[in-house]
KEVO-903889 format. One record per residue (C-alpha): y negated, z negated, x negated; residue in one letter. Coordinates in pm, whole numbers, padded with zeros to 5 digits, always signed. Each point is the difference from the previous one (the first is absolute). Layout:
<atoms>
YZXA/...
</atoms>
This chain:
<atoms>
+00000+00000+00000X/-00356+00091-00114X/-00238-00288-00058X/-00198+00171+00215X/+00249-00058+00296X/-00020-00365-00089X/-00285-00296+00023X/-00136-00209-00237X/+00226-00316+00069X/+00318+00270+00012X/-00106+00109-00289X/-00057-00355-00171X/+00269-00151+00213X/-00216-00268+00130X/+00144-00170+00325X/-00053-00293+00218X/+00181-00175-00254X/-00167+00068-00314X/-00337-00051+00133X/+00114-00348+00119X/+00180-00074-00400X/-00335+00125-00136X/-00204-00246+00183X/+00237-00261-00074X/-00031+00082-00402X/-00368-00035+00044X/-00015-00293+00239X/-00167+00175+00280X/+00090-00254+00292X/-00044+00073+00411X/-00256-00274+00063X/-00187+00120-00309X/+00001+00318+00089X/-00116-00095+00378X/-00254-00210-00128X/-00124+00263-00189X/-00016+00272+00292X/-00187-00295+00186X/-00296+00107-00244X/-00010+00397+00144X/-00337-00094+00195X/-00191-00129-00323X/+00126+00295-00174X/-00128+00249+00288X/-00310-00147+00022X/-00026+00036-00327X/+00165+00305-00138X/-00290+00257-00025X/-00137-00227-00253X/+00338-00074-00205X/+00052+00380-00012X/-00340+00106-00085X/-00017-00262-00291X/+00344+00135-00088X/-00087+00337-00103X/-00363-00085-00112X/+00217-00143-00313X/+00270+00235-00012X/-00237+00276-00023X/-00215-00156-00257X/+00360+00108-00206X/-00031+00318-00160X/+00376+00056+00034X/+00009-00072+00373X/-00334+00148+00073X/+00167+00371-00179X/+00302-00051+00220X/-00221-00054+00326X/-00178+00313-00083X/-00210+00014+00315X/-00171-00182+00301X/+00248+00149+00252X/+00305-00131-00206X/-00211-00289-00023X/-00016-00043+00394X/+00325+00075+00069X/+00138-00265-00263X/-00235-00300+00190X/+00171+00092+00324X/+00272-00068-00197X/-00065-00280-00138X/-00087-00136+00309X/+00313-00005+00150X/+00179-00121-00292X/-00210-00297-00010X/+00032-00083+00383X/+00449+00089-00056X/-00028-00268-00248X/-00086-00232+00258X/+00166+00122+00285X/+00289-00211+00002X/+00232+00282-00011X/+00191+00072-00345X/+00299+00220+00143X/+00115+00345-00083X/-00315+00159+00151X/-00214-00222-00247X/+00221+00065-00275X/+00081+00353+00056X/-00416+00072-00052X/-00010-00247-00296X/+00256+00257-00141X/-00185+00338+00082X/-00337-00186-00188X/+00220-00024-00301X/+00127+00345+00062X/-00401+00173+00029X/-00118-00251-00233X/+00250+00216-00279X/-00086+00291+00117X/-00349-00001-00002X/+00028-00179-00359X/-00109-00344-00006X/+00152-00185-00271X/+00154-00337+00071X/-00294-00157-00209X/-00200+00124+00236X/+00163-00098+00289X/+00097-00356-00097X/-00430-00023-00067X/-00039+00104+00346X/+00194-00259+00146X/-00148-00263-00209X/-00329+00074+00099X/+00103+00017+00369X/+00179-00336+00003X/-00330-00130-00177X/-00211+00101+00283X/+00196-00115+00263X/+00028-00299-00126X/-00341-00007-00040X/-00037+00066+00371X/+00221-00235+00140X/-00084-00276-00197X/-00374+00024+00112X/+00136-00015+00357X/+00304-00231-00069X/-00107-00367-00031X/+00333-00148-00011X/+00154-00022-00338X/+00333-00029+00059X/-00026+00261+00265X/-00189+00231-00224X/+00257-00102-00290X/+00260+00122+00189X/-00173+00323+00153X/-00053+00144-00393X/+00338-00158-00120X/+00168+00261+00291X/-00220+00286-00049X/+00029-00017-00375X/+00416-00004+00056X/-00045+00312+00275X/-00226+00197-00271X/+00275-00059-00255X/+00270+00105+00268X/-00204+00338+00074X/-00024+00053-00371X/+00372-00016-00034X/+00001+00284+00245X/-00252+00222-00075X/+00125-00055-00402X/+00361+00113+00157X/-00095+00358+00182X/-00259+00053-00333X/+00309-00104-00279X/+00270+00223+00245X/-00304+00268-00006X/+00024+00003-00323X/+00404+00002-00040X/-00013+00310+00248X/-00254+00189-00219X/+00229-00086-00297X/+00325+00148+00148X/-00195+00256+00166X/-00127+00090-00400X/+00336-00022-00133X/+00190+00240+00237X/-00316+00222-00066X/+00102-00064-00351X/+00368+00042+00037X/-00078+00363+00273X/-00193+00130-00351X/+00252-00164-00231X/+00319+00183+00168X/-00269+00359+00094X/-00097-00009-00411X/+00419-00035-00094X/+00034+00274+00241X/-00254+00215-00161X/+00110-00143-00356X/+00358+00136+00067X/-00070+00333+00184X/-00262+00024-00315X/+00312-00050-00272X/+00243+00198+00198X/-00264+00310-00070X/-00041-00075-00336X/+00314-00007-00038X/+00049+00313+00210X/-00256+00114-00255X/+00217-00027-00320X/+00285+00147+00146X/-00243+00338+00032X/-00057+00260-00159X/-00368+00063-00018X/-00049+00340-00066X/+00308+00133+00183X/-00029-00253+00307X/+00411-00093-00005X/+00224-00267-00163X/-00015-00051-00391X/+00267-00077-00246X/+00063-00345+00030X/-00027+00003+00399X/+00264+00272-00032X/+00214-00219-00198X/+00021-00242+00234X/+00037+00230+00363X/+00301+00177-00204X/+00184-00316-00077X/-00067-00069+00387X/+00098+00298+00132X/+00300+00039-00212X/+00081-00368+00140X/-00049+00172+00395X/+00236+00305-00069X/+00261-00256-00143X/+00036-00185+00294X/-00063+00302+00222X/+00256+00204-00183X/-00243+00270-00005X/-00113+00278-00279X/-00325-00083-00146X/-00179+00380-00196X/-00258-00046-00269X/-00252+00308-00098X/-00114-00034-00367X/-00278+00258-00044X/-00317+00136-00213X/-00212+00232-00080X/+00117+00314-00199X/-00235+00036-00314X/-00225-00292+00153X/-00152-00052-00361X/-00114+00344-00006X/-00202-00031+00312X/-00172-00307-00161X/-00078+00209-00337X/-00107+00362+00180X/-00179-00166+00330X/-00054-00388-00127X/+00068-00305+00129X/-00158-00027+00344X/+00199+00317+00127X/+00304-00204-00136X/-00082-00256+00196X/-00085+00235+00274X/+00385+00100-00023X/+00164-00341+00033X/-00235-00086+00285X/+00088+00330+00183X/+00424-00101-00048X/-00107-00319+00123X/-00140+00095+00345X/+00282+00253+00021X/+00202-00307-00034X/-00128-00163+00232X/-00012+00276+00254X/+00283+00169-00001X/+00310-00286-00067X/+00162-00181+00259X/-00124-00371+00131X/+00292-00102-00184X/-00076+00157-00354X/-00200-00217-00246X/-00222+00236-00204X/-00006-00158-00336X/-00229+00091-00368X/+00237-00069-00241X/-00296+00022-00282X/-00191+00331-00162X/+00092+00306+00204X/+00369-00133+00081X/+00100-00075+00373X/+00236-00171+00173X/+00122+00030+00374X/+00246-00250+00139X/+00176+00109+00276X/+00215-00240+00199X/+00292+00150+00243X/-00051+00314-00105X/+00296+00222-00149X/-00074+00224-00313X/-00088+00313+00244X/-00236-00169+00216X/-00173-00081-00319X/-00022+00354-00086X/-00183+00079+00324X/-00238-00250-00046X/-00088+00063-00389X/-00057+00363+00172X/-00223-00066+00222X/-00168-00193-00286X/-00043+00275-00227X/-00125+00192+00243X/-00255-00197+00098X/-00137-00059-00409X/+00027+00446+00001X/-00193+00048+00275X/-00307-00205-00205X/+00115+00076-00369X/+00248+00336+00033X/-00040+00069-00433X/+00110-00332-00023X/+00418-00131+00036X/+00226-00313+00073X/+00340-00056-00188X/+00180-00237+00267X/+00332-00168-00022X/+00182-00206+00201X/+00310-00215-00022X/+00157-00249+00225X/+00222-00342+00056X/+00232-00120+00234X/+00114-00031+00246X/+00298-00113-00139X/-00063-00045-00339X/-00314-00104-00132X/-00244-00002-00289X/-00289-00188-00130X/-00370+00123+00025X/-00013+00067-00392X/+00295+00202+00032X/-00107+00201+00268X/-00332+00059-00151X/+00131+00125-00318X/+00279+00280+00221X/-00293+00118+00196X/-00237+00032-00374X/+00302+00169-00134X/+00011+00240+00317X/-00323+00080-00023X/-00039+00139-00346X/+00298+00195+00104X/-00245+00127+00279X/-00268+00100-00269X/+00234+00218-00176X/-00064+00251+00248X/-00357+00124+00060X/-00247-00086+00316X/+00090-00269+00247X/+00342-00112-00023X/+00221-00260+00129X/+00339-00132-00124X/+00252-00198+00160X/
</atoms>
């Protein structure tokens, strides 16, 4: 339930009960307490003057005056005042009373008044009431026992209003540290999602846009793993560049590197989902190619070259290809090293060529 479905006393948990324990701690006793609300009329007659006198010295503070701020406010807090002057004396200290002893602690914190502030308030009320009723009171003991009460009731409102301000002040520190904890857990979100692309990063290629060496490594070892306990066939293009060094020394470096880009995006457009494109380093390629029989690889390094001829037609591909399983497999080095070995096979023959 919100605490905005819930009063003050729900929210406190402040029954019957504990009001009566908490006058008992303080000594607040029935006939007191009557003999006290048998004082209402003096304090009636008299309560334009304890009110005005009140804030003719709480304004002379700077503090208070800056938290006043205006005339209206001003106004509005002497109607106040009044009637928590007159509840004091009313005879009546039940939920009702306590419940709005709570909500002044309560705008008291929101509105910012320090408890140093507040406690000098209250002394400087209780001094002018007592002023007031003992110019009016001629009976000492009576008297005695009039300021001896109020003095106990001011120190039971205090332990109110310093309740709602201290629980004020718990909510604003759990409300801070979910805040904390909602940016704590959003930054570790970011933090990861920020690693995973750096290290999506060094597993790319940057001028060819697909898997490097060492990312390679590790997806062959993988997918070797896969067609093992698939009992699949698992192809592997090794490729490059015929005379790739020449096009560096006759047309430079940046058409080089115009080359390797172009076999990347042809890569990357024309294998399957399935295929990881890979730059195995200079102008040497790999393409893994998982559930896919030595034929099927053909097709596809086909379609590959003839995407690279359509941009660079003077320029060629030696391809070849070799495969494990599904019965008996080998290890990515191995199968690296059949494919290299059926490659320069390829290049033994001139234009674009593919062995198997």
């Amino acid at each position: 339930m919100k605490r905005t479905d819930k009063t003050l006393l729900e929210q406190m948990r402040i029954s019957d009960i504990e009001i009566y324990h908490r006058m008992e701690l303080l000594g607040l006793e029935h006939n007191a307490l009557t003999q006290l609300a048998s004082l209402k009329p003096l304090i009636e007659e008299n309560i334009d003057f304890i009110v005005d006198e009140f804030y003719k010295k709480q304004t002379n503070v700077e503090a208070i005056a800056q938290l006043i701020g205006d005339a209206d406010t001003l106004r509005r807090l002497h109607s106040a005042q009044r009637k928590y002057i007159i509840d004091l004396f009313s005879g009546y200290y039940d939920t009702t009373y306590v419940n709005n002893r709570l909500r002044i602690g309560m705008v008291h914190k929101r509105i910012g008044v320090e408890p140093k502030l507040y406690l000098s308030a209250v002394s400087t009320l209780k001094e002018i009431i007592v002023k007031t009723l003992t110019k009016s009171i001629k009976k000492n003991d009576l008297l005695s026992q009039a300021i001896t009460t109020l003095d106990k009731l001011l120190y039971f409102d205090t332990t109110l209003i310093f309740d709602t301000y201290i629980d004020s002040l718990v909510g604003e520190i759990e409300s801070a540290k979910k805040q904390t904890e909602i940016y704590a857990t959003s930054l570790e979100i970011k933090v990861a999602e920020r690693t995973k692309q750096l290290e999506e990063l060094t597993k790319i290629d940057p001028l060819t846009n697909i898997y490097n060496r060492r990312a390679m490594q590790d997806i062959l070892r993988r997918e070797i793993a896969v067609a093992i306990r698939r009992h699949t066939i698992l192809s592997l293009a090794y490729f490059d560049v015929d005379n790739f060094k020449n096009i560096n020394d006759t047309q430079g470096h940046i058409e080089g590197d115009n080359v390797l880009s172009t076999i990347g995006q042809a890569l990357l457009n024309t294998v399957r989902e399935c295929d990881v494109p890979c730059r195995y380093g200079g102008d040497e390629f790999c393409l893994i190619l998982p559930e896919c029989e030595l034929n099927n690889a053909k097709l596809v390094c086909e379609k590959l070259i003839q995407s690279f001829t359509r941009t660079y037609p003077d320029f060629s591909l030696s391809i070849g290809i070799a495969a494990t399983g599904p019965e008996k497999f080998i290890d990515g080095d191995q199968l690296i090293k059949q494919a290299d070995k059926k490659m320069y096979l390829a290049k033994k023959k001139n234009g674009c060529q593919i062995k198997l």
